[in-house]
N, C-alpha and C positions, 0 to 999 in steps of 0.2 A: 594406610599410610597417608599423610594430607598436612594438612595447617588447619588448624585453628586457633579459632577467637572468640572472646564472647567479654559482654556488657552486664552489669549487673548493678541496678538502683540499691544504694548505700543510706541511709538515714541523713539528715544534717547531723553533726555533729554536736553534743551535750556539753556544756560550760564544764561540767565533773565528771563528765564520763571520757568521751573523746579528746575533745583539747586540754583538761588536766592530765587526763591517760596519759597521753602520749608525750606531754612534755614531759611529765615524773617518770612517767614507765620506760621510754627510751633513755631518759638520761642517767636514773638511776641503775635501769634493767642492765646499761652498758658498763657503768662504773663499779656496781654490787659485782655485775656478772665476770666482767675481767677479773678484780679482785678474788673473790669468793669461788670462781668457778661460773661455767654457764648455768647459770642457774633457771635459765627460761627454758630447758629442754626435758621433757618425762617422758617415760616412757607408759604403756596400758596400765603397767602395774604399780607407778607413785602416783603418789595421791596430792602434787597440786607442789608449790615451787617455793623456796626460804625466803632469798631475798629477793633476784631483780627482776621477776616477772608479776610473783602474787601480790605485789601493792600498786604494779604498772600496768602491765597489759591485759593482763586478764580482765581488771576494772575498767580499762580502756574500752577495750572493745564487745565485751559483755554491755557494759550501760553502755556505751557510744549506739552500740548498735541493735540498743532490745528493741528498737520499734518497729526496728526486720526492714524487709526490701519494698515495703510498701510506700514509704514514704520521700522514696527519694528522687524520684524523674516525675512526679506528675503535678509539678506545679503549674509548667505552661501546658498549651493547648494539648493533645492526645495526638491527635495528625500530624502537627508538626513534630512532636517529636519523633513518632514513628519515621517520618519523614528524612530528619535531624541521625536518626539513629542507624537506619536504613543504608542512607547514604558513607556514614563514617566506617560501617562494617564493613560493607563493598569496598572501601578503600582500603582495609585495612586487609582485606582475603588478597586483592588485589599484588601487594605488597609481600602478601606470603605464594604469590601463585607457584614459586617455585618448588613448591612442596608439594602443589597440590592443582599441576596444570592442565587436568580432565575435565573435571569443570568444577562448580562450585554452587553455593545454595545457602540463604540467611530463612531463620527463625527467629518472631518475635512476638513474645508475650501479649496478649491486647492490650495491659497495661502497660505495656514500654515496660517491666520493671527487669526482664529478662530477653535479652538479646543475643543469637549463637549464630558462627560463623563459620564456612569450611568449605577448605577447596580439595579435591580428591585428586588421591594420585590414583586407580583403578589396579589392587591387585587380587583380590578376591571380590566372585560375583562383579562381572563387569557390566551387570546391565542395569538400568536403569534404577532397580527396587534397591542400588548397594549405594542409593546416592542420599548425602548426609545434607543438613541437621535427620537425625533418626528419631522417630514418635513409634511410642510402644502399642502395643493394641488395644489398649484402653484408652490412648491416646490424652492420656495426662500425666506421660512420663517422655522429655525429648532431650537429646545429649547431644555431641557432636565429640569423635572418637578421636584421636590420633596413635596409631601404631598397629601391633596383630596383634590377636587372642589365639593362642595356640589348642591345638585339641578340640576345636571347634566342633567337629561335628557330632563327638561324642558327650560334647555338652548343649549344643542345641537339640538331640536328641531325647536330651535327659529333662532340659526343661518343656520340650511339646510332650513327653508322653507319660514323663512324671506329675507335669505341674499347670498341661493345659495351656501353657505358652502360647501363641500365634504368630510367628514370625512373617513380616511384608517380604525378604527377600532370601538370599543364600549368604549376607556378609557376615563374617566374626563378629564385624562393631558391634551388629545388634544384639550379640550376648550381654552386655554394657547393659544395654535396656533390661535383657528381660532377668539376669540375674539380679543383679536390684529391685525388681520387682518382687521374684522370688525371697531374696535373701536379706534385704536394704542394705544400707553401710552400718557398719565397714566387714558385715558378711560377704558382700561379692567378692570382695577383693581377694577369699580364701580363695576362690575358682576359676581367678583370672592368673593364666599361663604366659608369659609372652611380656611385650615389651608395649607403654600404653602410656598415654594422656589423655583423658576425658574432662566434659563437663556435663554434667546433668542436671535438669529442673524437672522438681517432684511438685505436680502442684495437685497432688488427691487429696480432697475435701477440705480444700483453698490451705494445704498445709504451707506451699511459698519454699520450699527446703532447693539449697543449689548444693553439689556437694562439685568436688573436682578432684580426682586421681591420678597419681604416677605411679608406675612400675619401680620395683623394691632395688632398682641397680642405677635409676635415670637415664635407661638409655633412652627415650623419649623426651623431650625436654615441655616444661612447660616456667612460666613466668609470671609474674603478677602484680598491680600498683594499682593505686586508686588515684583518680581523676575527677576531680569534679564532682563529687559525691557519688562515682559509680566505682566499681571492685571490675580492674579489665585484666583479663588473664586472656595466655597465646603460648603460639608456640613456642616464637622470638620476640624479641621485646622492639623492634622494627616496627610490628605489628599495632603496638601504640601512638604512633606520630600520627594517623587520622586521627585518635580518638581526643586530642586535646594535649596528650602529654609533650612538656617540656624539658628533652633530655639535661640531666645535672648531674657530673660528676658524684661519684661516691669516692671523696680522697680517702677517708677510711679505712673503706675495702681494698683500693689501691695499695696502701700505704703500707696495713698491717698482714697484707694480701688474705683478708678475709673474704673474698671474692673468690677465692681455689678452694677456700677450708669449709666454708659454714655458705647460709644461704642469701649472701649477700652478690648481688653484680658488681658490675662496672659504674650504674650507672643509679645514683640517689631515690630511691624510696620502690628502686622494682630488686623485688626479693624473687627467687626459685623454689618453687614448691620441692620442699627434700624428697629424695628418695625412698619409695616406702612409709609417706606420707599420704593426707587428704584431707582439704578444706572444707570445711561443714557450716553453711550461712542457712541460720533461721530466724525466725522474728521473735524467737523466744532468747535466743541467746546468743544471738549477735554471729559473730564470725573465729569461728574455732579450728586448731588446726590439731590433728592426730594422726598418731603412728602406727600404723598398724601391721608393720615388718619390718625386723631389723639382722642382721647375722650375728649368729652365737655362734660359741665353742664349746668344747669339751674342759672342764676342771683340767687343769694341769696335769694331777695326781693321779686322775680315776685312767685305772690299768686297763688296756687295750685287750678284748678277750677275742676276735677278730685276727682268723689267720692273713698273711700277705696275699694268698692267692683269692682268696674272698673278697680284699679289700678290691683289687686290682679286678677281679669281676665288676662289681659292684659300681666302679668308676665308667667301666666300658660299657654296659649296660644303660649306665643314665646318658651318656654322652651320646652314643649312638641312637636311644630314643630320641634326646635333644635333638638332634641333626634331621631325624626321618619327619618328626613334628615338624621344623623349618621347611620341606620341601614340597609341602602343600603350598601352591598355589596354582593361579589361573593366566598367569604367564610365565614367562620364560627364565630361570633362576640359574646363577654364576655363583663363579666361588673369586674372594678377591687371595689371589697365592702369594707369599712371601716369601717362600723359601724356605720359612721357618716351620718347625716340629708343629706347632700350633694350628695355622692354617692348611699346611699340607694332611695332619689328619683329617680334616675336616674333608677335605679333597677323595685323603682314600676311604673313609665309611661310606661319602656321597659314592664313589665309583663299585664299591662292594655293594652298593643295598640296591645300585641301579643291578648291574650286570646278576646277583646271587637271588635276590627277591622281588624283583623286577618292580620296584618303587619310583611311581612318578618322580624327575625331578620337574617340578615345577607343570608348567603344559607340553614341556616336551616329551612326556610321556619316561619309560623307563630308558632313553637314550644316552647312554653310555659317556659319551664325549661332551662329556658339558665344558662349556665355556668359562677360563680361568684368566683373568687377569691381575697384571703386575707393573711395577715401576721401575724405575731403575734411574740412576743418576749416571752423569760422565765422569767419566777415570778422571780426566782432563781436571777435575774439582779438587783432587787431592783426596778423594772417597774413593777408595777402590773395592766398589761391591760387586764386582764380576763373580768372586767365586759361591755368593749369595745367588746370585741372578744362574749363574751354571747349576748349581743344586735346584733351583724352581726349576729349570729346565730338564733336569735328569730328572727329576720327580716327577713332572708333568709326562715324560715318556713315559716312563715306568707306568704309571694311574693309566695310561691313551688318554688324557683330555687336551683340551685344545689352550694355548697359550698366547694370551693377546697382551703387550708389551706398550706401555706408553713410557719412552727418554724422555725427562726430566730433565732440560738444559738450564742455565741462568736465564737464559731470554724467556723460558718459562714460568722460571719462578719470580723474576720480575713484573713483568705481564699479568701472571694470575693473583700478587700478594694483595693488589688493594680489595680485590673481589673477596676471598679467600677470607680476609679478615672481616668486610662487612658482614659476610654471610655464620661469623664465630662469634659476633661479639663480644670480643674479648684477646687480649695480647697473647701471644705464646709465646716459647723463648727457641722454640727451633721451627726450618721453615720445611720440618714434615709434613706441616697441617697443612701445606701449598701445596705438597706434592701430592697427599692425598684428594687434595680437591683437584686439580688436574688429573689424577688419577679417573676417577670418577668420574669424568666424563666418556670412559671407553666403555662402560656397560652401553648406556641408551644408544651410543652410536652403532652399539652391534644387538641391538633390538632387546636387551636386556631388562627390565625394572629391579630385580631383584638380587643380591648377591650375601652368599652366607662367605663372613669373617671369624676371626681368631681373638678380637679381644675378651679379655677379663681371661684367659687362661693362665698367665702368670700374675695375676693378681689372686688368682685362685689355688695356684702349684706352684707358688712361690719360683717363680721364673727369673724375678729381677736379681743382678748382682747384689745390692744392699738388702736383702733378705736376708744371706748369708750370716753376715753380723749378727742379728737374731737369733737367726736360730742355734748359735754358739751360744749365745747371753745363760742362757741356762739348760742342764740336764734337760731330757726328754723324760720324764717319769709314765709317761704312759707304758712307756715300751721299754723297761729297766732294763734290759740285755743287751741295748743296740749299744753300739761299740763307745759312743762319746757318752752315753751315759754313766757306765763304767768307769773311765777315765777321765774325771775333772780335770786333771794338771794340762793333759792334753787338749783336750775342748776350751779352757783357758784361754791357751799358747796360740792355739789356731783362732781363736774370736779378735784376739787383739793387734793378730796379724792380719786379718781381712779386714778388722776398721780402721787401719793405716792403707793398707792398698783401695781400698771405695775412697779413702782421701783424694786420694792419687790419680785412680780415675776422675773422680769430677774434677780436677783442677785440670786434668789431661785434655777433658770438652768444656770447659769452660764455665763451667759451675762457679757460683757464689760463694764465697769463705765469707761469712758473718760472724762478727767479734762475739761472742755471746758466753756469758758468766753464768755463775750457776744459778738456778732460779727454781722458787718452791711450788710454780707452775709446774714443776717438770714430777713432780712426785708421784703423780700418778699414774708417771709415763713405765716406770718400773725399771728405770736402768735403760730402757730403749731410746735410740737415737732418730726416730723416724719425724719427727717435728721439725730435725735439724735436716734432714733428708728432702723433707718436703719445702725446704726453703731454699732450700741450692741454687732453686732457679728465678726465685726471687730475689727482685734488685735491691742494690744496696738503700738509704737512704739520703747519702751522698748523689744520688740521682735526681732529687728532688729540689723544690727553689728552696730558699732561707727560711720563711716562713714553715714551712713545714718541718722541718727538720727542726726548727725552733719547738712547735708547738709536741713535736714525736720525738725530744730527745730522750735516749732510754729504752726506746721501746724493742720489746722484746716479742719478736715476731710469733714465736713457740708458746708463745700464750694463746695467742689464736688459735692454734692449731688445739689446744688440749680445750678450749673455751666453746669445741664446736659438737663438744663431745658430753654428752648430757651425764648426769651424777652418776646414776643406774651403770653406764658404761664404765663410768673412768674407776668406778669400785671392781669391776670384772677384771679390767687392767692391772689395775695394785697388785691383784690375789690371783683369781680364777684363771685367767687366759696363760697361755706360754707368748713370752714375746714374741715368736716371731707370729703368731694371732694375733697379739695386741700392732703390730707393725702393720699386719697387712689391711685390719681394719682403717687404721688410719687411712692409710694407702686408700685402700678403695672409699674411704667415705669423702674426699680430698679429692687427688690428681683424677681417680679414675671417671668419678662423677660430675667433677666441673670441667675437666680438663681434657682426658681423653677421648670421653664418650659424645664431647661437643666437637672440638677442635679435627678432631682425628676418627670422628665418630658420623652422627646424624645430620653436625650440621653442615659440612663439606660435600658429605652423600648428598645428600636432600637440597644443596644449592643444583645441583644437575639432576632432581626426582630419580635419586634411586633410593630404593628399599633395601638397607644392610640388617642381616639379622643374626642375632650372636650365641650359635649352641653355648656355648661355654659361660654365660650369664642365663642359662635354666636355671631358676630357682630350685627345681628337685633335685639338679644335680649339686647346686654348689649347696646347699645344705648338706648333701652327703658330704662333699670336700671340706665343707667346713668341721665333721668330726671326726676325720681322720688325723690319727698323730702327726707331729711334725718330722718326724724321722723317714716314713712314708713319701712326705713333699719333698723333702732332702735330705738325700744321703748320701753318708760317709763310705767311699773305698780308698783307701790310701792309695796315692802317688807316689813314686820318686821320682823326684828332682831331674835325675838323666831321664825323663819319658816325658816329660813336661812338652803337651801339644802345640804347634802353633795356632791360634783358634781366632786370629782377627786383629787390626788395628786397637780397638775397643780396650784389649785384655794382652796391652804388651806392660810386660814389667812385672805381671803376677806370677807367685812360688806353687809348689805344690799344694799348698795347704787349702789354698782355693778350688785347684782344680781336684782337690778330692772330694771337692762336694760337689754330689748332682743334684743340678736344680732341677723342680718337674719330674722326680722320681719315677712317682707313683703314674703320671698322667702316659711317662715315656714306656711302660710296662704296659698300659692299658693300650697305648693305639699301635703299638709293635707291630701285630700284622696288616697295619695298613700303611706302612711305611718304610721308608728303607732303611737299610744299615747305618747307611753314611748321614743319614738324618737321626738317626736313634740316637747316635753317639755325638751330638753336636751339641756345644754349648750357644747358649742363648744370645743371636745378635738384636739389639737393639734399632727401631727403626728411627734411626737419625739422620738430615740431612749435611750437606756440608757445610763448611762454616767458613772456609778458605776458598775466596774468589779474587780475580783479576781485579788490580785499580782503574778505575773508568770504564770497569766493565758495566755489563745491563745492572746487575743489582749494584753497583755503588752511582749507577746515575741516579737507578729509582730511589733510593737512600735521599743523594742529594737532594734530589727535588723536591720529596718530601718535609726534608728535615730543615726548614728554613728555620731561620730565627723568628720570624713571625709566625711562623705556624704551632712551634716549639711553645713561643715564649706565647700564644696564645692559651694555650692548654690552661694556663696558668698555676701547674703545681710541677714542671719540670725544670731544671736547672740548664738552658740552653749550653753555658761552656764545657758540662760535661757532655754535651751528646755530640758539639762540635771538634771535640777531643776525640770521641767514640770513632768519629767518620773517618778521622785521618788514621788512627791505630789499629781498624780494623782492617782495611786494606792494604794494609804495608807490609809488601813481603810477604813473609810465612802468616801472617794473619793472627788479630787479636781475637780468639774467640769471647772473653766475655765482653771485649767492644762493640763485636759483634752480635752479640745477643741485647747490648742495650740497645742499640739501632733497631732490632725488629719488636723490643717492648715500645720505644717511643714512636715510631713508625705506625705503627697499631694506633694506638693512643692519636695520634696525628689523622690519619684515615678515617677512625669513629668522627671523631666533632667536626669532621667537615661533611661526612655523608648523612649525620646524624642530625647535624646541627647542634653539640654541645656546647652548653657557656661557658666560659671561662670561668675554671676554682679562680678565690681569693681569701684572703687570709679571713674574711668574715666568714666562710664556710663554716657551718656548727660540724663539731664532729662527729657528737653524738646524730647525724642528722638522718642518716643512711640505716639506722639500725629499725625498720618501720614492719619488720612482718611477726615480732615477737606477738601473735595472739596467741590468743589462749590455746594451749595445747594440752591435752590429754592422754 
């Protein structure tokens, strides 16, 4: 776990290759591609793209860049630049040290053309030989790693005595090395387990090849822009203010919030390597980007041969390897507990595999009581999570671990938001993402580095309320007996009564209502409503100054959303998938990867160096989840109306017909005996913060102070009278929640460009301008 960086010489640019690329190819790629579809996305298996990539970017950066990484840093002297370049990566490790505060270490090519950076956080092999930039044993192979490699030692095993391998120390990273050694790309990637950001330089018999990887879910982040004729990739995009770069708005991404959907930022011409992606730069062919894992389903149709009790092995089996895999290491490992079915399993397989098979947790050996930490807000908020907070508590007895509690006050969450948002780069619309970074600070203080969490399990077992809608949308034909199969008139009746109550809720927390007409964007959505789902909490355009809204009137935000989604998929969508598959995809290729996994994820951990690792994103297991039927993830037992439980704030107002569906079926079957009753039977509370606070309290000062009209009206693409609207209506009385949630979008917004140093948008802003990582993909 760490931060990195790295520098990489780019060619000058070709009169037809690079600067016509990139004007035709982003302007057209973005015009074709809205229209037409995302046309710049393939998958291993197309062969190359119709309209807005194959006449832009492909030519772009194919000729821009065939003269390879030779040409592009060594005009002036060689010393100085090493010197030049030296210096900028220190500042910029510097700047990530919070990731990576053990120490740190720069790699640099003789010719300046390859430059790598990394500060360590020390969680496997803590001695010396686990210290990164890493050089293979032939020593013309050097990466610098970020994340784990799980099942380490049964693959460092396999490459010293299958393949001859020579490993310098005891770390996971250096599987990175020597399986691309062994396998090259994008073969390693088949035998990388775990959660990962790398960069490596291949330079055997002067081949020059850079390649750079993420893990198939993003829980690792990585970023990327060019500067100066160099290709600078990182962990956080912070991490480029040494290297020359000058932050720019991306109104765009903003705007049409392709910044949550596709691989665009906040911030002009720095893209995120997707998920399940890897950047390949040679001098034969410029700079290519490919796929080389994505999640499928099951055909709709094809019948489930697969008893229940099988299936529900089958889940517990991979879950519980996940979990035992995460509890290698070489310090001391927590669990973060919510209360919820989710993380509390995770709690009792850890507390069974300690006390039943005596499995190190972490270096504490097989000790029983491991360390759980939780949050909690004040009643006083108008949040009353007490009987959340009493369940972690009765669970924590039950398991014997130990239970460490950080209150969540306003003066906390004031205090901690401007930090909180530097360290996320990027706005969110609740101020969970505060409390998990205040959170996060109780591991290291109780000597912890490491903490196993509960996300992607209802991304995975269909956990969230607005699932439900889906999974009504149509029959389950896998499994033709299960009761709503049977009964269309009823599967109907009940789908069209949960997508009036998800109304209900979101307007309940303050969700977004967007005006939106019918649109032939949506055709490949299948009937599913999740494009609309995933804009709830995107703002309106009423938010924005005049100019903007001039130049975006019309604009239909659910294009983005279907535009991030390459041909290959959105044809599995029309036909192949059952929607709520086609939903959940969206889901996680969307909220859970830009938005979760950062906000509420790696980057609030990693601002306090802790290492969060997430069983429930194993790719073994959630492939298996991925083809098991939908009836399994939810199911149908009928309620009546006189039994209807009370289950939370969240879920007042809903009938029976919701509460006969269980969410998390199959997953709530699978961890049964490591959890309790009163847990089995619980529906899903979501982790949200409050939204009703005192006027002139700490957060309506910190608001205030923020939100000046100069600050506002600096941004230059916000409408200051609505946010000065927002300030008064949010605090009044019972409280505005969606005034409130535009306060903490422009807030955000407000915090970046003064830590950041952002310019000011103006209506010159090209639109097309932000759209800069379409290369060529494969």
């Amino acid at each position: 776990m760490c931060g990195i960086t790295a520098s990489v010489a780019l060619p000058k640019p070709r009169t037809n290759g690079h600067t016509n690329g990139h004007t035709n190819g982003y302007t057209n790629g973005q015009t074709n591609g809205y229209t037409n579809g995302y046309l710049n996305h393939t998958n291993e298996e197309t062969n190359g793209h119709t309209n807005g990539y194959a006449n832009g970017h492909i030519q772009a950066h194919t000729n821009g860049y065939t003269n390879g990484i030779t040409n592009g840093y060594n005009n002036g002297n060689i010393d100085d630049t090493n010197s030049t370049l030296r210096s900028q990566l220190q500042a910029s490790i510097d700047i990530l040290n919070h990731r990576g505060p053990d120490e740190s270490g720069i790699w640099i090519s003789p010719s300046n053309e390859v430059a790598l950076g990394h500060c360590r956080l020390s969680i496997n092999d803590l001695s010396p030989s686990g210290r990164q930039p890493l050089h293979s044993d032939c020593g013309e192979l050097q990466a610098v790693v970020n994340g784990e490699i799980y099942d380490f030692d049964r693959l460092r095993r396999e490459c010293k005595e299958e393949h001859g391998y020579r490993f310098h120390g005891e770390s996971d990273s250096e599987l990175v090395l020597a399986l691309y050694k062994i396998h090259g790309a994008p073969g390693l990637f088949e035998h990388l387990r775990g959660e990962f950001a790398f960069v490596l330089y291949d330079s055997r018999g002067g081949m020059k090849r850079v390649i750079a990887g993420r893990d198939r879910y993003g829980i690792k982040p990585m970023v990327y822009t060019i500067v100066e004729g160099r290709l600078l990739m990182a962990a956080e995009a912070k991490a480029f203010l040494p290297m020359g770069w000058k932050p720019e708005w991306d109104v765009a991404a903003i705007v049409d919030g392709g910044w949550q959907m596709d691989d665009r930022t906040l911030f002009n011409g720095v893209k995120k390597l997707l998920p399940g992606h890897w950047i390949e730069l040679t001098e034969e062919r410029g700079m290519e980007i490919h796929k080389y894992w994505d999640a499928e389903y099951k055909n709709k149709t094809e019948l489930e041969t697969r008893t229940i009790d099988e299936m529900v092995l089958g889940v517990r089996e991979r879950l519980v390897e996940s979990i035992r895999l995460r509890l290698r290491a070489d310090v001391p490992v927590g669990i973060y507990l919510s209360g919820g079915i989710d993380s509390s399993a995770v709690a009792g397989i850890v507390t069974e595999l300690a006390q039943k098979e005596h499995v190190s947790i972490g270096s504490q050996g097989n000790k029983t009581r491991v360390a759980c930490f939780s949050v909690r807000f004040p009643e006083s908020s108008g949040y009353d999570e007490s009987h959340t907070i009493e369940i972690a508590e009765r669970t924590a007895k039950w398991l014997g671990v130990e239970t460490i509690k950080r209150d969540v006050d306003e003066s906390t969450l004031a205090h901690d938001f401007a930090d909180a948002v530097y360290h996320c780069e990027h706005h969110h619309w609740d101020l969970n993402f505060v409390a998990k970074f205040a959170l996060s600070t109780l591991p290291r203080e109780h000597g912890v580095k490491v903490v196993l969490t509960g996300e992607g399990a209802d991304e995975h077992f269909a956990g969230y309320p607005y699932f439900a809608e889906e999974f009504l949308r149509e029959p389950d034909l896998s499994l033709p007996d299960s009761p709503l199969a049977k009964n269309n008139e009823l599967r109907d009746t009940m789908q069209q009564i949960l997508e009036e109550e998800m109304k209900m809720i979101f307007r309940n927390i303050g969700g977004t209502a967007h005006d939106l007409a019918r649109s032939e964007a949506m055709a490949d959505a299948n009937g599913t409503t999740m494009p609309e789902t995933l804009l709830v909490w995107h703002p309106k355009t009423s938010l924005f100054a005049p100019w903007i809204r001039k130049q975006y009137e019309g604009i239909d935000c659910r294009e983005t959303v279907m535009a991030s989604h390459p041909p290959d998929v959105r044809a599995k969508m029309r036909s192949k998938w059952h929607p709520l598959h086609t939903s959940m995809y969206m889901w996680n290729k969307a909220s859970l990867a830009n938005l979760l996994l950062s906000c509420l994820g790696d980057r609030t951990e990693m601002a306090h160096s802790v290492e969060a690792r997430t069983p429930f994103l194993d790719h073994v297991l959630t492939e298996y989840i991925n083809g098991l039927p939908p009836s399994v993830k939810m199911a149908y037992t009928p309620v009546d109306e006189a039994k209807i439980l009370e289950q939370g704030p969240l879920w007042k107002g809903i009938g029976a017909a919701r509460q006969s569906i269980t969410e998390k079926w199959i997953l709530r079957e699978a961890v049964k005996p490591y959890i309790t009753k009163e847990l089995y039977e619980r529906r899903k509370h979501p982790f949200l913060a409050p939204t009703r606070w005192p006027k002139n309290g700490a957060l309506h000062q910190m608001f205030k102070g923020l939100l000046t009209r100069e600050a506002v009206e600096g941004l230059g693409f916000v409408e200051y009278s609505v946010v000065e609207s927002a300030l008064d209506r949010a605090f009044d009385g019972e409280g505005d929640s969606p005034a409130f949630r535009t306060l903490l979008f422009v807030s955000a917004w407000v915090t970046l460009a003064e830590r950041f140093g952002v310019q000011k948008a103006n209506e010159n802003w090209r639109r097309n301008a932000g759209r800069t990582n379409n290369v060529a993909e494969k």
